[in-house]
C-alpha positions as a Markdown table, in Angstrom:
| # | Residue | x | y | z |
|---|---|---|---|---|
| 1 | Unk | 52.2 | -0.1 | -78.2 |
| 2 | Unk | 53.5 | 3.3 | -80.0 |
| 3 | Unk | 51.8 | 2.3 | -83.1 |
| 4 | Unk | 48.1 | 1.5 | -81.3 |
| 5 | Unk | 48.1 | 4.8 | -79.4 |
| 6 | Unk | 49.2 | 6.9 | -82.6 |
| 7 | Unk | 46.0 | 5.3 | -83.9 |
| 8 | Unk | 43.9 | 5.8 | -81.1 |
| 9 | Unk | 45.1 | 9.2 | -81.3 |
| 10 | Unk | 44.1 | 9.9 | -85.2 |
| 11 | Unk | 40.8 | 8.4 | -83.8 |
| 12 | Unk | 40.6 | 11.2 | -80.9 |
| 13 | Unk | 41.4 | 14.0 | -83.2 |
| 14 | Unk | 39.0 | 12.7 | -86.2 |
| 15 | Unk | 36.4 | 12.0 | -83.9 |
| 16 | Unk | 36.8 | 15.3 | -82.3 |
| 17 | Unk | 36.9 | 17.1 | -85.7 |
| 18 | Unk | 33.5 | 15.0 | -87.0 |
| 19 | Unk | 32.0 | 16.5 | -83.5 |
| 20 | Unk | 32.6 | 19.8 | -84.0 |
| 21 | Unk | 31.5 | 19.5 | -87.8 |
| 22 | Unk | 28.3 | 17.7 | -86.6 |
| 23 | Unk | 28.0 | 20.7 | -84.1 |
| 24 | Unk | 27.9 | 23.6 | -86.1 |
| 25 | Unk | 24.8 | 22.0 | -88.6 |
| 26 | Unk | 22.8 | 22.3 | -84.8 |
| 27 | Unk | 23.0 | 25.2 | -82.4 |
| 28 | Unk | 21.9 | 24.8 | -78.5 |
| 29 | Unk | 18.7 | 24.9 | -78.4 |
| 30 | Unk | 17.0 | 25.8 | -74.7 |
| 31 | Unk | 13.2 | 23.8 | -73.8 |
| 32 | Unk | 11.7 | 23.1 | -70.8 |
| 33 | Unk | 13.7 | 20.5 | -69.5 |
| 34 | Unk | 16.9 | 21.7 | -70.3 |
| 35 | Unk | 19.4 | 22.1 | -72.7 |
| 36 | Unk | 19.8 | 20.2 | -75.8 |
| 37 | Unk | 22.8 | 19.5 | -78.9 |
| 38 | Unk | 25.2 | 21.6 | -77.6 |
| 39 | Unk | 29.5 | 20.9 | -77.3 |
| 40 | Unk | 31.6 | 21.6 | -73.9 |
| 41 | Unk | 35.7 | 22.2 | -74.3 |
| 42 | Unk | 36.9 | 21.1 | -70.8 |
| 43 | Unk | 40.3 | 21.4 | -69.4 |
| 44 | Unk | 41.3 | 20.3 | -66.3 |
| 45 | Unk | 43.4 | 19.0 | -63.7 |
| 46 | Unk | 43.8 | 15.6 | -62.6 |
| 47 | Unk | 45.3 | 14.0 | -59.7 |
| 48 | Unk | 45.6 | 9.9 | -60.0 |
| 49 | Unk | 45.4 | 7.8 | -57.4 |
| 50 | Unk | 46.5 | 3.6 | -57.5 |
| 51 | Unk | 43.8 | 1.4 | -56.5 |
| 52 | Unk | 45.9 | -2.2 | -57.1 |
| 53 | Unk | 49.5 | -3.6 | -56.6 |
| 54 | Unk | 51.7 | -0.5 | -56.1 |
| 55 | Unk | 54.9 | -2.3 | -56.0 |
| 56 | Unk | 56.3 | -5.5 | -57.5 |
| 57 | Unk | 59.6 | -6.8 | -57.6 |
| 58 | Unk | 61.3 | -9.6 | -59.6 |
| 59 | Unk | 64.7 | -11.3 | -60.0 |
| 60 | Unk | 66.9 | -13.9 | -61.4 |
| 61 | Unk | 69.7 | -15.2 | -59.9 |
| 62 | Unk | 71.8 | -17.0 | -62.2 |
| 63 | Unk | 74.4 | -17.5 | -59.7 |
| 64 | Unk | 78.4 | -17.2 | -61.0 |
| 65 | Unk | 80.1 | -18.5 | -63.6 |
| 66 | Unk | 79.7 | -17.5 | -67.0 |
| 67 | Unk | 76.2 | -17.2 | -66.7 |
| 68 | Unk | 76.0 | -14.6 | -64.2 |
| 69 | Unk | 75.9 | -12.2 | -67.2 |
| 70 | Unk | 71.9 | -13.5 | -67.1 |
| 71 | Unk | 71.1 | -12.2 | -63.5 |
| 72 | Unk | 69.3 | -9.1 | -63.3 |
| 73 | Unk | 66.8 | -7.3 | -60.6 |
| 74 | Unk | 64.0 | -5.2 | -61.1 |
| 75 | Unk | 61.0 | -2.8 | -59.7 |
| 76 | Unk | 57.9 | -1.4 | -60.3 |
| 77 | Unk | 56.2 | 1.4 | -57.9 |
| 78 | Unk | 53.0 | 2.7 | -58.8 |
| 79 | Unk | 52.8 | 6.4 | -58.0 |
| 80 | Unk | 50.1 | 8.8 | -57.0 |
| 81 | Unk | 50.3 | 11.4 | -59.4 |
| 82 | Unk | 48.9 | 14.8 | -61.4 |
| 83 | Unk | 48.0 | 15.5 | -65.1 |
| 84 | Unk | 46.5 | 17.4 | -67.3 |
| 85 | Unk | 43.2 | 16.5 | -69.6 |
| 86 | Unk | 41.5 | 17.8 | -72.3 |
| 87 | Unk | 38.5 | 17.3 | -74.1 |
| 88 | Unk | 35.7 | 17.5 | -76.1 |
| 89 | Unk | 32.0 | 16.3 | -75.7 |
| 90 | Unk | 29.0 | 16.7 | -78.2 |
| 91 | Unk | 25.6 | 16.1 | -76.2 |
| 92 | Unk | 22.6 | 14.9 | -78.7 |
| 93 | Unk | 19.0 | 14.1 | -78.2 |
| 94 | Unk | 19.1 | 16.2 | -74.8 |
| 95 | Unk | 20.7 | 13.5 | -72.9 |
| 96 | Unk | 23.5 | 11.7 | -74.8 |
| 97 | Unk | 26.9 | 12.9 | -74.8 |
| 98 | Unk | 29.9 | 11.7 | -76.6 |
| 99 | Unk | 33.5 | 12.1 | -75.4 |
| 100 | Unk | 37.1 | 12.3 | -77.0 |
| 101 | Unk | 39.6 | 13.0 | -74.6 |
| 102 | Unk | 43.5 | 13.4 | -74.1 |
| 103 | Unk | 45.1 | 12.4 | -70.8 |
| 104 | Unk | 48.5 | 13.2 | -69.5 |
| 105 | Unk | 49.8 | 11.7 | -66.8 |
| 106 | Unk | 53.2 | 12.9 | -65.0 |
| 107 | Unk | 55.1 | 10.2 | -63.6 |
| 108 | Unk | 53.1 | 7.6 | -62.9 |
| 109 | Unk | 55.0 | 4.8 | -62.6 |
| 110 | Unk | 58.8 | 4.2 | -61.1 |
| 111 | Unk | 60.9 | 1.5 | -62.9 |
| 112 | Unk | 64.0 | 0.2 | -62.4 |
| 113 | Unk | 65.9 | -2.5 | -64.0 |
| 114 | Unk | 69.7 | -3.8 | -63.1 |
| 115 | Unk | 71.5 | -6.4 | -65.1 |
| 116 | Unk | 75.2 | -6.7 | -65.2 |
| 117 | Unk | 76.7 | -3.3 | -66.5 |
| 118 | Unk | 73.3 | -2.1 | -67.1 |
| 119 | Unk | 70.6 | 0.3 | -64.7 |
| 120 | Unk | 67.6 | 1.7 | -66.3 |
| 121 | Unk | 65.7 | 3.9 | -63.9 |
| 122 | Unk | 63.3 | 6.6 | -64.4 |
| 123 | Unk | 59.5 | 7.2 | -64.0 |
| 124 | Unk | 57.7 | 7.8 | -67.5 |
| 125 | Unk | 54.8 | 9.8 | -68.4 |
| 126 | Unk | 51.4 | 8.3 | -70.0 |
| 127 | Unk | 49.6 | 9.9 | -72.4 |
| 128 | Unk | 46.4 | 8.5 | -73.3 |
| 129 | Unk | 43.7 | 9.1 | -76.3 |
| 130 | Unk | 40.4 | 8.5 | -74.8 |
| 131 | Unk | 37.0 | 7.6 | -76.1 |
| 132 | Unk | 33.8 | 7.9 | -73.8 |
| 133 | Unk | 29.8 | 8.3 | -73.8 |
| 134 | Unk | 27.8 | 10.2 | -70.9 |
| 135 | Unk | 24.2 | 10.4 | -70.2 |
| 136 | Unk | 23.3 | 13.6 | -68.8 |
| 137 | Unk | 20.9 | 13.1 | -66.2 |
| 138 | Unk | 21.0 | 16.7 | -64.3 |
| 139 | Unk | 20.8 | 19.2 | -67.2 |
| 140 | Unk | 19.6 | 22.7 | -65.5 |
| 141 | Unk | 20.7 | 26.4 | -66.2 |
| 142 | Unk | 23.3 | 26.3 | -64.1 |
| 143 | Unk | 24.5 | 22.2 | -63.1 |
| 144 | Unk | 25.2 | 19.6 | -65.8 |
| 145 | Unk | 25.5 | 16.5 | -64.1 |
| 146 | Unk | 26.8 | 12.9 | -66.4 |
| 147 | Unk | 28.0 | 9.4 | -65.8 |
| 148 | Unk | 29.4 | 7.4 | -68.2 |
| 149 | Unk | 32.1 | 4.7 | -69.5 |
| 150 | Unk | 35.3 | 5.8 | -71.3 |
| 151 | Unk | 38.1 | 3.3 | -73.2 |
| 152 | Unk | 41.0 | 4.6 | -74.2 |
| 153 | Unk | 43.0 | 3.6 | -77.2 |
| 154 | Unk | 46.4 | 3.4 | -76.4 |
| 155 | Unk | 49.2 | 4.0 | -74.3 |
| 156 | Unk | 52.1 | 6.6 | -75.4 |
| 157 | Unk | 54.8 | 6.5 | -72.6 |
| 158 | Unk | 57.6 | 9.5 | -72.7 |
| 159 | Unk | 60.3 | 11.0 | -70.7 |
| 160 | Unk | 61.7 | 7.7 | -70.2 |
| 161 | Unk | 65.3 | 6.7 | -71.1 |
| 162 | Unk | 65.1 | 3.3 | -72.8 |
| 163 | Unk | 62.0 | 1.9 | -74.7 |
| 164 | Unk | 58.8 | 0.2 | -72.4 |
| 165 | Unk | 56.3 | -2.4 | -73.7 |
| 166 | Unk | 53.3 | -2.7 | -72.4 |
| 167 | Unk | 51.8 | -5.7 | -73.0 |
| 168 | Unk | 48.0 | -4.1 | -72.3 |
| 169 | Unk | 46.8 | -0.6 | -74.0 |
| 170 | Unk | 43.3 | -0.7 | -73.4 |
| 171 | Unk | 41.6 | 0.0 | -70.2 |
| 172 | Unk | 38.3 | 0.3 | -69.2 |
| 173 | Unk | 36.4 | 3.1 | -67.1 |
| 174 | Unk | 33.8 | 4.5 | -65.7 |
| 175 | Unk | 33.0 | 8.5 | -65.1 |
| 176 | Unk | 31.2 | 10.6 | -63.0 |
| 177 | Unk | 31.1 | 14.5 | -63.3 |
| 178 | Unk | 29.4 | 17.9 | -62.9 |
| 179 | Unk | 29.7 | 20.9 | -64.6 |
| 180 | Unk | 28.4 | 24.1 | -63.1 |
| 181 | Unk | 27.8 | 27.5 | -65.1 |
| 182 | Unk | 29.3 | 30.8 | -63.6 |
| 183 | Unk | 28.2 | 32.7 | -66.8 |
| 184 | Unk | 26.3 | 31.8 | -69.8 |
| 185 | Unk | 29.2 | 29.7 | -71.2 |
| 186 | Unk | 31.6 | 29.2 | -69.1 |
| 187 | Unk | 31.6 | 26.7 | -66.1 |
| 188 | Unk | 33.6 | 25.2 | -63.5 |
| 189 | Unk | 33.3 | 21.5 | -62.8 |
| 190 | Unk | 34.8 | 18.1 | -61.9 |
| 191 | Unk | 34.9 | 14.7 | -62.4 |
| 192 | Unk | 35.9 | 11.3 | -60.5 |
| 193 | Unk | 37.3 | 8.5 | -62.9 |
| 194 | Unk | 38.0 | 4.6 | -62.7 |
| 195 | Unk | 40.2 | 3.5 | -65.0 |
| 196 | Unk | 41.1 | -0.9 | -65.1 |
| 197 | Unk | 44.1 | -1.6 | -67.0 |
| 198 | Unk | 43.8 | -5.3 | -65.7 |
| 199 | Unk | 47.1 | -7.2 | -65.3 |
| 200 | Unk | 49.8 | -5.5 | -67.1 |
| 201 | Unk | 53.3 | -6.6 | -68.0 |
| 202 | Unk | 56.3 | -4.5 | -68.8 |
| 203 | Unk | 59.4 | -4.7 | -70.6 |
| 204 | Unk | 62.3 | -2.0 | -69.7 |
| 205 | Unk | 64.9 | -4.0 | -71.5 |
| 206 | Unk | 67.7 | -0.8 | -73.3 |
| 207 | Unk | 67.1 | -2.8 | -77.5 |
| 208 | Unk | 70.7 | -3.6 | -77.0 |
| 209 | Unk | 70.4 | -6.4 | -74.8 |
| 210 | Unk | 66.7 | -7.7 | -75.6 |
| 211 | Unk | 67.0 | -11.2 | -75.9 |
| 212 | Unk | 69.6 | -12.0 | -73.7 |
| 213 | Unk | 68.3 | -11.5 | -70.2 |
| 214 | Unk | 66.1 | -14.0 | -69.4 |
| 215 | Unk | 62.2 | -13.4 | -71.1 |
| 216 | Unk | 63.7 | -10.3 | -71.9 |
| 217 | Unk | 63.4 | -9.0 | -68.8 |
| 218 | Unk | 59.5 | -9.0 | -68.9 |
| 219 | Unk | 57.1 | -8.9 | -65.5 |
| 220 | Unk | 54.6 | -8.2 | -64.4 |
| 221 | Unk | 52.6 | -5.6 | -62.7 |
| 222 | Unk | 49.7 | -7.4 | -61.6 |
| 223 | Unk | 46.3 | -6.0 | -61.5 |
| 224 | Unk | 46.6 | -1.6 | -62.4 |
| 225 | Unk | 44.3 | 0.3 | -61.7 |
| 226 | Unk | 43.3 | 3.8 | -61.0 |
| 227 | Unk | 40.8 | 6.7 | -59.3 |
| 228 | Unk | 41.3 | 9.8 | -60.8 |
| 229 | Unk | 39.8 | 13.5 | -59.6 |
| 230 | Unk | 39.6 | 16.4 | -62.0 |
| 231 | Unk | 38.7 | 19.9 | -61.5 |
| 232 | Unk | 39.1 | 23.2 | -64.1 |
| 233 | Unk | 36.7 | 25.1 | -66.5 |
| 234 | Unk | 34.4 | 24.5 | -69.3 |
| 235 | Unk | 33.2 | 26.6 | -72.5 |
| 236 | Unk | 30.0 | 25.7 | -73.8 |
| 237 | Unk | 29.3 | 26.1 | -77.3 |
């Protein structure tokens, strides 16, 4: 998992670089129907919201003996949450824009795992590279409206106390925002997000024990997914 998001991140920040690059060989330039090649820096908000299974539980009851050591008890809880976002978009050809992002999300999930002698229990934090493309459909002097899809490359999970697999990276999305231009450059603006993770697994297991609870501990989450709202400021380039 850490390796994939590492790479989606080098993507991000390359892609983000090759944007700006691209950027500065063509200024804004203002006709009739609106704006056209021009770059927005956006940092917002976010606050997430769970659309799918919000809790899970599992268990296995070895019963006693000697193999009791085997039993363990765990927990999922899907929180609402806040984050942070950044990012970058390059709009061509008057119309189409493309996207690199960074999420944060705080907390997002609770997880807790008991085996004998053992509790892990904490909520991590998700940080995930992005990749999207917009179509600007509303592009006035003041409004920018867009819709578009997003991906993003990877999951990076801190703050947590032992290591967590995830056994899916990618998810899916769609976006719809506005941007709306207090000055020349800068704007204020929002955004609503669906992001589909599908059905996820996770493993919470401390490396220690992996391999002797049962499937290493591994269940699943069921179907994840999420709304997200955003609000903060642009600069337009």
């Amino acid at each position: 998992m850490r390796s994939l998001a590492a790479r989606g991140l080098a993507i991000v920040v390359a892609a983000a670089v090759g944007a700006a690059a691209l950027y500065s060989d063509s200024r804004a330039d203002a006709n009739r129907d609106g704006r056209t090649r021009w770059a927005t820096l956006r940092v917002q908000g976010t606050a997430i919201i769970p659309l799918g299974d919000n809790h899970l539980e599992a268990w296995n009851d070895c019963g006693s003996g000697w193999i009791d050591y085997l039993s363990f008890s765990s927990s999922i809880d899907v929180n609402t949450s806040v984050g942070v976002l950044a990012s970058f978009e390059y709009v061509a050809a008057r119309r189409f824009g493309f996207e690199v992002d960074l999420i944060y999300w705080s907390e997002v999930l609770g997880l807790r795992f008991e085996a004998t002698g053992i509790t892990v229990d904490g909520s991590p934090n998700f940080i995930l590279p992005t990749l999207g493309a917009n179509y600007h459909f509303l592009t006035g002097e003041k409004t920018d409206a867009y819709a578009g899809a997003l991906c993003t490359l990877g999951v990076i999970a801190t703050g947590f106390g032992a290591d967590i697999e995830i056994s899916k990276d990618i998810a899916l999305g769609l976006n719809l925002g506005i941007d709306y231009y207090v000055e020349k450059s800068w704007s204020v603006g929002g955004s609503i997000k669906y992001l589909d993770f599908g059905e996820v697994d996770f493993s919470v297991l401390p490396p220690s024990i992996e391999g002797i609870v049962c499937d290493n501990g591994l269940f699943g989450i069921g179907h994840m997914n999420f709304v997200s709202l955003t609000f903060g400021i642009g600069y337009r380039f």
